[in-house]
C-alpha positions, 0 to 999 in steps of 0.5 A: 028118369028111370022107368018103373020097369027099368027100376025094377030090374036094376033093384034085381041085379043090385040084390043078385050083386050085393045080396039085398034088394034097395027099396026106393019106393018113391020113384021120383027120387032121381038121386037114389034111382042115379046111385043105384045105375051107377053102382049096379053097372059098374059092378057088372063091368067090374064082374064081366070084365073079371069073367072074360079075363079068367076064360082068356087065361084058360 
């Protein structure tokens, strides 16, 4: 399980990604806790990956 701050951060990175912030209130809900790390951290990679190969190019 997530801790609350842990959840926190990743509901913050998620609305900074995908432009609004998930409201999972009940933090015992492991799925929705699961689904928003899985998606908030792929993109992430996705986005860095993105950024060191544009300053590669340059």
């Amino acid at each position: 399980m997530l801790t609350e701050k842990q959840i926190k951060g990743y509901q913050k990175l998620h609305s900074t990604y995908f432009g609004y912030e998930p409201s999972y209130d009940d933090a015992s809900d492991a799925l929705n806790q699961l689904i928003l790390f899985i998606e908030t951290i792929i993109y992430h990679n996705l986005k860095t990956n993105q950024r060191n190969n544009e300053a590669r190019r340059k």
